[in-house]
N, C-alpha and C positions, 0 to 999 in steps of 0.2 A: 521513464517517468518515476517521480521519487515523491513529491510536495502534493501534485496534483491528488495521488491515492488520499492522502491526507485529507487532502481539502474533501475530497468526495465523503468520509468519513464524515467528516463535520456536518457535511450538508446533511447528511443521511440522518443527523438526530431530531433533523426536523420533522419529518416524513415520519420516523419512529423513536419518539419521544422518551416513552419507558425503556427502554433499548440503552443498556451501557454502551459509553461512548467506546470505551475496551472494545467489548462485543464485536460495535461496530467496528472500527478500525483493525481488527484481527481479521473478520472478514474481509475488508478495502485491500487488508495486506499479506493474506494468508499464501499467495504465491510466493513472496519474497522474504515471507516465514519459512516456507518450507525449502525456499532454493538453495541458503547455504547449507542446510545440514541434506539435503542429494548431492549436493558437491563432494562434502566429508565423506558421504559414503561411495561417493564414484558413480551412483547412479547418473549425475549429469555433469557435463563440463562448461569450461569457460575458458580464453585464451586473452592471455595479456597483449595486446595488440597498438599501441601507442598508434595514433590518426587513424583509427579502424571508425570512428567518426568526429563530426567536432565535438562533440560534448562526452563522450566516452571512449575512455580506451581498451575497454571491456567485447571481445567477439566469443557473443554468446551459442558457442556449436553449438550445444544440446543440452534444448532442458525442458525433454519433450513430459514431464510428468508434473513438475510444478508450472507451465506456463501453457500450455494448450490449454486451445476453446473449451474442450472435451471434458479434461480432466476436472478445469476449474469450477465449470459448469458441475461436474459431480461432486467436488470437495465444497460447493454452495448448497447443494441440496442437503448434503450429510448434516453441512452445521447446522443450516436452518431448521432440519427435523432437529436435531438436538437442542437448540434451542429450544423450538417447541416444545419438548419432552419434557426437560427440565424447567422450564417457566410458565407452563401447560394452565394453571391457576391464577397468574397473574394477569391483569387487564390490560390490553393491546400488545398480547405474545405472537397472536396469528400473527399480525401487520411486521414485530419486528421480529420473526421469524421469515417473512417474504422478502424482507427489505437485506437482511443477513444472507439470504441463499443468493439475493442478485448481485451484491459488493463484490462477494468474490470474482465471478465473471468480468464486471465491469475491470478488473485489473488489465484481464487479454484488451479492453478495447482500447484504455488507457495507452497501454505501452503498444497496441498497431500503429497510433499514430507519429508515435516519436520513434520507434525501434527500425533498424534498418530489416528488408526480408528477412526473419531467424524465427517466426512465431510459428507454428503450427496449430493445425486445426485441432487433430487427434496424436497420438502420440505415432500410428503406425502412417501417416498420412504424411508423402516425402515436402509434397509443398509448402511453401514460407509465404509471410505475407509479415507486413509494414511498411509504412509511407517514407518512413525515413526522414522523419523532422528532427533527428538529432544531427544531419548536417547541417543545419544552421542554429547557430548559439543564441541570437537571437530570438527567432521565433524559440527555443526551448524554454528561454529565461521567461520570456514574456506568458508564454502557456503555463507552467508551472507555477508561476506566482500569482497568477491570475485565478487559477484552480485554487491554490493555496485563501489567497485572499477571499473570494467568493466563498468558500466554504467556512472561514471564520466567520465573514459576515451573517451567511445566515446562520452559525452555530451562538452568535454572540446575542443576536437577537431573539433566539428562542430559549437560553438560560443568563441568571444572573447569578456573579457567588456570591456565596453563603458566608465566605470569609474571606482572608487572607489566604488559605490554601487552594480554595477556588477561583481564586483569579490568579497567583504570582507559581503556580502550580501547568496553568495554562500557561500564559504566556513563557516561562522559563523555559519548556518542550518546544512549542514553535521556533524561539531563539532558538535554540538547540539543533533543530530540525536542519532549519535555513542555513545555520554555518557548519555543520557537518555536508549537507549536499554543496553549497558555497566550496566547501574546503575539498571535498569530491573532484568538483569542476575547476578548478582553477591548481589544486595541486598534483602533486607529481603519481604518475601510476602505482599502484600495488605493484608489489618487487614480485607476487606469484599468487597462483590460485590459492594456495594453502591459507596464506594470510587474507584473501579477501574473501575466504570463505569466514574464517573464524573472525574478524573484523564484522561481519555481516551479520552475524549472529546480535550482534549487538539492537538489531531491529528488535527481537524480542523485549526489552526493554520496557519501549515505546508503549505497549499492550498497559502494561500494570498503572504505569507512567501519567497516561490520558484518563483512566479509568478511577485514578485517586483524584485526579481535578474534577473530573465531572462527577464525581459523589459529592463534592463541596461545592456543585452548583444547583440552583432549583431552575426549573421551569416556568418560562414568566408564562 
């Protein structure tokens, strides 16, 4: 899952409104923030695997610390107390401090349905679980854009910009979004993990990226 996190982000500024859109989508995506740089360190792997399914050629052995139920679940709580800490005085912190600790989790549920068995629950626990909808391209494209879509819709409905940077700021990211996964899916594999780690990194980006559009939008 790539677009759908995204969209879940967007949704999420409905539900918590004062809440950076950043915020939110660091939380939607903080597993796949933290997975390249456990690759760089060797903590987790990944194998180049060309038809290892239809939509990815990516065979994720192990990556029991950024993608377990367990872990995510804890790396939700941490931020969302922090969140709290830090926004402790501002009006609706509790709400987007709850809504920040769940995004991350929602990542595992996200990617159970599209990842083939490779997720784990806790990190010491052998069994895998995923439904494995990335053998069909299909139902991928159609779930993805649909996640993707629906969470614009409701994020478009609940801000409007303030300028030229709040709206050509947004839309430029989502382009951006759709023809890098686009260009994911249809072109040719990463030549090794090395580079799709350091390639990957570039998710970080995205954080600062959403969080300068949605400052240039208000709240209808």
């Amino acid at each position: 899952m790539f677009l759908g996190h995204f969209g879940v982000a967007l949704a999420a500024k409905k539900i918590a409104p004062k809440t950076s859109l950043g915020t939110l989508l660091l939380a939607a995506q903080f597993a796949d923030i933290l997975w390249p740089l456990f690759l760089l360190l060797g903590w987790e792997a990944v194998r180049i695997a060309p038809g290892n399914t239809r939509v990815t050629p990516l065979d994720f052995a192990s990556y029991p610390y950024s993608h377990s139920l367990l872990t995510q679940t804890v790396f939700g709580a941490v931020l969302g107390l922090g969140y709290f800490v830090l926004r402790r005085k501002t009006p609706g912190t509790g709400r987007g401090a709850l809504v920040v600790a769940a995004l991350v989790p929602s990542h595992w549920a996200l990617d159970w349905i599209v990842h083939r068995p490779d997720l784990q629950l806790a990190p010491w626990l052998p069994r895998r679980y995923g439904l494995g909808w990335w053998d069909s391209l299909g139902i991928t494209l159609a779930l993805e854009f649909m996640l993707l879509a629906a969470g614009m819709a409701i994020y478009l409905r609940a801000t409007r910009a303030k300028d030229g940077v709040g709206r050509y700021a947004f839309w430029s990211l989502m382009i951006v979004l759709i023809g890098l996964w686009l260009g994911t899916l249809f072109g040719p594999p990463p030549p090794n993990s090395g580079v799709l780690a350091w390639s990957a990194l570039a998710i970080w980006l995205t954080v600062p990226w959403i969080a300068w559009a949605d400052r240039r939008r208000a709240l209808n």
